[in-house]
C-alpha positions in Angstrom: -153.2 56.0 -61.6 -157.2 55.2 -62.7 -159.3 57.7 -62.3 -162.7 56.5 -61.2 -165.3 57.0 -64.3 -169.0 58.6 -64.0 -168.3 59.2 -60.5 -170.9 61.9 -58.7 -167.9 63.6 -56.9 -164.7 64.7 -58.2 -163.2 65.2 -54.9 -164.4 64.2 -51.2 -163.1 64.8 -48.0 -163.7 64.1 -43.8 -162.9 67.6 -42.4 -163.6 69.4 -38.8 -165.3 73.2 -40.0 -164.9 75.9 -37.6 -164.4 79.4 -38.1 -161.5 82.0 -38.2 -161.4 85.3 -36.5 -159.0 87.9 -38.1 -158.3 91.2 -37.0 -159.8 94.0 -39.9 -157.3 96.0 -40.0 -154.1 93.6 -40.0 -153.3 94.4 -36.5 -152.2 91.9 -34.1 -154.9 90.1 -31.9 -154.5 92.0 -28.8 -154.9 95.1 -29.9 -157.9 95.0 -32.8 -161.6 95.3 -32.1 -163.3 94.5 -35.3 -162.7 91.6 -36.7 -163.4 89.3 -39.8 -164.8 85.8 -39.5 -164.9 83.2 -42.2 -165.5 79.6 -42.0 -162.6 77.7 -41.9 -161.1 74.1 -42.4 -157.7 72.8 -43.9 -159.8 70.2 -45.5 -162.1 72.6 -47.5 -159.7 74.7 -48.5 -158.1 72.0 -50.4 -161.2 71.1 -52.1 -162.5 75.0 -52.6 -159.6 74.9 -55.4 -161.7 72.3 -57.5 -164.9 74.3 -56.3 -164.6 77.6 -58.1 -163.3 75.9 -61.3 -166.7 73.9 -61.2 -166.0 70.1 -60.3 -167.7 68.5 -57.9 -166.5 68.4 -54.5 -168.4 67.0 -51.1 -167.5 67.5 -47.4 -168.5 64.9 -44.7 -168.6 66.3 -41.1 -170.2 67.1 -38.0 -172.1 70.0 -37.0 -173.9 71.6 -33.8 -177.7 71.2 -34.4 -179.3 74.8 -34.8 -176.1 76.2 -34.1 -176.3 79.8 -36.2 -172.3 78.9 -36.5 -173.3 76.3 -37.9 -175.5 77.9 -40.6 -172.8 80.4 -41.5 -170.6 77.6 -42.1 -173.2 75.4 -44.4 -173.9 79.3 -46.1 -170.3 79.7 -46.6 -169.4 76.4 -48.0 -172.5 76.5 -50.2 -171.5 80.0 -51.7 -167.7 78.1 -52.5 -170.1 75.4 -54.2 -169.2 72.2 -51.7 -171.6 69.8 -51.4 -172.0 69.2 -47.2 -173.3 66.0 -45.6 -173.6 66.1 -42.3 -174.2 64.2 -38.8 -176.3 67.1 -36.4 -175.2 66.3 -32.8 -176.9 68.4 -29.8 -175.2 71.0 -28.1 -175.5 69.5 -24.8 -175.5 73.0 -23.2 -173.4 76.3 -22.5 -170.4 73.6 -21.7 -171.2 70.9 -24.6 -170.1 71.0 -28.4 -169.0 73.9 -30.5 -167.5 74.5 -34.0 -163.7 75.7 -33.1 -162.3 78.8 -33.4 -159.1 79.9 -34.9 -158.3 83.6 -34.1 -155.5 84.7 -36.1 -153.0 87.5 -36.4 -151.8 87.8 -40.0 -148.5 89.6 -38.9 -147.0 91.9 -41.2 -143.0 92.8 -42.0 -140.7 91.9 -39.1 -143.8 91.1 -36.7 -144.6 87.5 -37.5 -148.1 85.9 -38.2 -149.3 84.3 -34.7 -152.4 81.8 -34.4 -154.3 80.9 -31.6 -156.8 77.5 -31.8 -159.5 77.2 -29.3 -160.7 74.0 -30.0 -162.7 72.9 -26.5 -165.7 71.1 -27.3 -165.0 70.4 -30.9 -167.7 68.7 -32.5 -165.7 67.3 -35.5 -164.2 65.1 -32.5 -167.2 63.2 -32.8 -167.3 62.2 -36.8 -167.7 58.3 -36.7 -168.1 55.7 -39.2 -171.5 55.3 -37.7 -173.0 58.6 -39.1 -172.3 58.0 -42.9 -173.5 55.5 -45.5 -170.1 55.3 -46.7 -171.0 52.5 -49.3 -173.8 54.4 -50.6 -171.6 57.6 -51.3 -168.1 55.5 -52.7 -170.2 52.5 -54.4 -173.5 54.1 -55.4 -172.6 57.9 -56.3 -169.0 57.4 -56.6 -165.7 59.5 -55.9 -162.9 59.7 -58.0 -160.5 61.2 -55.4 -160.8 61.5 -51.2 -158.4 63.5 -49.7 -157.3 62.4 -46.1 -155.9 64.7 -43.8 -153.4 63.4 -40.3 -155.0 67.2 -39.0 -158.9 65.2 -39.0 -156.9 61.4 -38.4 -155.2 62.6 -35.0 -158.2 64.8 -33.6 -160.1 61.3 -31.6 -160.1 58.0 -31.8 -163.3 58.8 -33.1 -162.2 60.7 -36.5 -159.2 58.1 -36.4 -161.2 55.1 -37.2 -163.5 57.1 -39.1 -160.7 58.0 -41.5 -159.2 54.6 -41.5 -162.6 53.2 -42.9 -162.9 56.3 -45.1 -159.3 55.0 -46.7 -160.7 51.0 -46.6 -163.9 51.5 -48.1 -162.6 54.5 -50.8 -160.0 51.9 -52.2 -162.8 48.9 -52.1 -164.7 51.2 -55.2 -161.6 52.2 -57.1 -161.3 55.5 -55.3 -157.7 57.1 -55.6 -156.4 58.1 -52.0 -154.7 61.7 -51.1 -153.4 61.6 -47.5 -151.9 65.0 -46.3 -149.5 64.1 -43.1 -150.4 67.1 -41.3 -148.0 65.7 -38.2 -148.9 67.8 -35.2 -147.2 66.8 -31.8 -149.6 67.9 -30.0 -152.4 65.9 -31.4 -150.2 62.9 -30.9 -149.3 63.3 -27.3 -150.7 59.8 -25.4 -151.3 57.9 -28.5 -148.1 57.9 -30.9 -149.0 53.8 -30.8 -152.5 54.1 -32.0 -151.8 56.8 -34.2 -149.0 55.0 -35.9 -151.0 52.0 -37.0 -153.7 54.1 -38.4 -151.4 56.7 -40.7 -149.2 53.7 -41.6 -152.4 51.5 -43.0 -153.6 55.0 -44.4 -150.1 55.7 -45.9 -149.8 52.0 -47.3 -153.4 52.0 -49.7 -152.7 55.6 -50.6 -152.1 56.9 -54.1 -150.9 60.4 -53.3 -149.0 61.2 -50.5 -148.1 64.7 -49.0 -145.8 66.1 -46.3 -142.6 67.6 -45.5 -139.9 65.4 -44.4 -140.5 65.8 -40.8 -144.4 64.6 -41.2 -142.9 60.8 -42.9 -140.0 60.5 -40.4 -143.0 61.2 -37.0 -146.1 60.1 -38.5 -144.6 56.9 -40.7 -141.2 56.4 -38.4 -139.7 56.3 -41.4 -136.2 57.3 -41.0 -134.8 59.5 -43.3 -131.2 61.2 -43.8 -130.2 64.8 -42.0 -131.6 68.2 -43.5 -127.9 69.2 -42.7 -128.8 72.8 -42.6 -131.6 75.2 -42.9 -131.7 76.7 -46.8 -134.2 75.2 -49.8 -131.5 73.1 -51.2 -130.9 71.3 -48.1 -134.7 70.9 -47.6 -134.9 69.6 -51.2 -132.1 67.2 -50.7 -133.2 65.7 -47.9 -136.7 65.3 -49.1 -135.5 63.4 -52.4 -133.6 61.3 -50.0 -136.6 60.6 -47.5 -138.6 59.4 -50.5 -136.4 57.1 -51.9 -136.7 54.9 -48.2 -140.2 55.9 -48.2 -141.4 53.9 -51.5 -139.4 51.2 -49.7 -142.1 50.8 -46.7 -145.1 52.0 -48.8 -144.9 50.8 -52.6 -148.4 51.9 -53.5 -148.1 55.0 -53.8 -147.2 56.7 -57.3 -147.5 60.2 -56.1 -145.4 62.2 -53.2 -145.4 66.2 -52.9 -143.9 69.3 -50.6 -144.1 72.7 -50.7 -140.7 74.5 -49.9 -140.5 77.7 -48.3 -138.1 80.3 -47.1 -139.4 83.6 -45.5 -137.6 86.7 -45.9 -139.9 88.7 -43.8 -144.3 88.1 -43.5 -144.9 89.6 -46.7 -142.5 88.2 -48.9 -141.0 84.3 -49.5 -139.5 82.1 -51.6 -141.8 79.9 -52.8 -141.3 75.8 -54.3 -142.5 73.2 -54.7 -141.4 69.7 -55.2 -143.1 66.4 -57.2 -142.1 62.6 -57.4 -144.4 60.6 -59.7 -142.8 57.4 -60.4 -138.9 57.5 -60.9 -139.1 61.1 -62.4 -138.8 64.2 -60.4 -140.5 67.7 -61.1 -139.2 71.0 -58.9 -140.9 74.4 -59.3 -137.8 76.5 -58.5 -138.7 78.5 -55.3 -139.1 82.6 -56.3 -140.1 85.2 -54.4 -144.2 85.5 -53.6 -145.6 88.5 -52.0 -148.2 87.4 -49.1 -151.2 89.0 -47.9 -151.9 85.9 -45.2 -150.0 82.8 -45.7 -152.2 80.9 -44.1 -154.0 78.1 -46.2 -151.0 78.7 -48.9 -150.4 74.7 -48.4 -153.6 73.9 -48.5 -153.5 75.5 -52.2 -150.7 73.6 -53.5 -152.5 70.5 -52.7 -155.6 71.6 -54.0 -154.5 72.9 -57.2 -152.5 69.4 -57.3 -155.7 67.4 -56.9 -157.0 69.3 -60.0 -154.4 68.9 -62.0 -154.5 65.4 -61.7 -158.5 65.3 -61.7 -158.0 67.1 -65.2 -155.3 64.3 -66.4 -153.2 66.7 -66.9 -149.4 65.8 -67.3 -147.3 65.9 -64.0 -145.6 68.5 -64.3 -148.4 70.8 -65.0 -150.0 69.3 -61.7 -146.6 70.5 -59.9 -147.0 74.4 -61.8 -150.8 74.5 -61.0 -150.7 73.4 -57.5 -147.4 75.9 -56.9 -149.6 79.1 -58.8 -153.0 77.8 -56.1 -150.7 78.1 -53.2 -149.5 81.4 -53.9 -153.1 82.5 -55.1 -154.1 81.5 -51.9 -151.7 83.6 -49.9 -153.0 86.9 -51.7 -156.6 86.0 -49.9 -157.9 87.5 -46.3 -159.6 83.8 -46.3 -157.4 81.1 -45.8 -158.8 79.5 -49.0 -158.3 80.9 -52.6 -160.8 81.6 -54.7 -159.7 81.7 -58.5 -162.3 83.1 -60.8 -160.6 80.9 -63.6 -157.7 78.3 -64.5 -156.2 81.4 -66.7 -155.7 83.4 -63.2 -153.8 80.7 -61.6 -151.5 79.9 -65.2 -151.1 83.6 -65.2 -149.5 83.6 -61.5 -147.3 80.7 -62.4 -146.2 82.7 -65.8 -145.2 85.9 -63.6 -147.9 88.2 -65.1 -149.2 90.7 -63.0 -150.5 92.7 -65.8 -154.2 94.1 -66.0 -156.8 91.9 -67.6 -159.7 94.5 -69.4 
């Protein structure tokens, strides 16, 4: 893979913001008061990796015009150091847009984390191809990676095209193509047809592709063998055999990653991580994480993956980096992680703990 030289941003990506609502004291939803909120979006958190270690990184998306949500959200991603351009569309009264909210309960021990999206009204349902100079920002400024998410694909029609001409018009400039699955059967209820055509030309001019093996068999109708039963090895197994039919129906692509986890109880899992690059095969052996909030712990992988390969590093440290982000990001309140530096993250993946003076 080429990366794109004296590009403006390192990393770009189409994403829906809203904001999450967590109870303060790590109680579950119903019974908590006070609460936390953060600005929130799978898309940013991948890029808020890249962020705080000081590359470049832009969000396109769609926000309520003199919305104060909206202005926490544009504070918030400004304070991560994103880069935001935006398409203001009009409330349209009490019952018109909104940013969504995501109220979550992190869970704790035996009681499991539970997550409730309210996502009426969303005004990232309305990005469009129409709001964005998208030759201006791949051919004049330049981007060396945009990350695609099936999450921001599936939400309209709208976003669906939007992202389709995202992919068509990133590859037209020598941009390389992440595309995250995301499969969520409830996005896709009414439109597996559309749906299918758009992630299958996504999936086809991509360079990196991510997901478990249930995202390629729905989103791709690739079939794949049986898990043939619940533990890591299985899940690793039946991903390596997935992928082999997957380069089959989409040849492009050079780069195809999972996370794998088991969970003992909320706190603590077995964390992996699994890379094909080519013919060769990287695994970061699943060992026990302790969790604080697990959500946005995928999120991490693939953003400390991104990195890794913005940084040319070798593949297998882009496998040990993105595996350390992800479990960085699961010792966070926010469902983004926030290293202070690359040592931090090499330290997780090293196993130490230790003070730093």
């Amino acid at each position: 893979m080429q990366l794109k030289q004296n590009a403006r941003w390192d990393l770009l990506t189409a994403t829906s913001m809203g904001v999450r609502i967590t109870p303060q004291s790590g109680q579950p939803v119903q019974s908590e008061a006070l609460y936390h909120m953060q600005a929130t979006s799978a898309e940013s958190n991948v890029l808020s990796i890249s962020s705080y270690l000081g590359l470049k990184t832009k969000v396109l998306t769609s926000l309520v015009k003199g919305s104060p949500i909206a202005q926490f959200i544009r504070s918030d991603l400004a304070a991560r150091g994103v880069d935001v351009e935006a398409n203001e569309v009009e409330q349209g009264g009490p019952w018109g847009y909104r940013h969504q909210f995501n109220i979550a309960d992190s869970g704790y021990g035996s009681r499991g984390p539970r997550v409730h999206n309210d996502r009426a009204g969303e005004v990232g349902r309305t990005l469009s191809v129409e709001n964005f100079d998208l030759q201006r920002i791949f051919g004049q400024e330049g981007v060396r990676i945009v990350h695609i998410s099936g999450l921001i694909a599936a939400l309209s029609p709208d976003t669906a095209k939007f992202c389709l001409e995202l992919a068509r018009v990133a590859r037209q400039h020598g941009s390389l193509i992440s595309f995250d699955l995301n499969y969520r059967a409830s996005f896709w209820k009414d439109r597996n047809n559309e749906l299918r055509e758009v992630f299958t030309e996504i999936a086809s001019i991509s360079d990196i592709l991510v997901g478990n093996e249930e995202d390629f068999q729905l989103a791709l109708g690739v079939e794949g063998p049986p898990a043939g039963g619940t533990g890591l090895a299985d899940t690793l197994d039946a991903f390596k055999g997935l992928i082999g039919t997957v380069k089959e129906h989409f040849p492009h692509a050079k780069v195809y990653a999972t996370t794998l986890r088991e969970v003992i109880h909320t706190n603590s899992h077995l964390w992996g991580a699994v890379l094909s690059v080519g013919d060769d095969w990287y695994l970061a052996e699943p060992r026990e994480i302790h969790v604080l909030d697990r959500i946005g712990g995928g999120d991490g992988f693939v953003g400390g993956l991104l990195y890794g390969i913005l940084k040319a590093w070798d593949p297998e440290k882009w496998l040990h980096f993105g595996w350390a982000s992800g479990a960085l990001a699961t010792t966070f309140l926010t469902d983004y992680a926030q290293p202070a530096d690359e040592d931090q993250i090499w330290a997780i993946w090293n196993g130490n703990a230790r003070v730093q003076r």
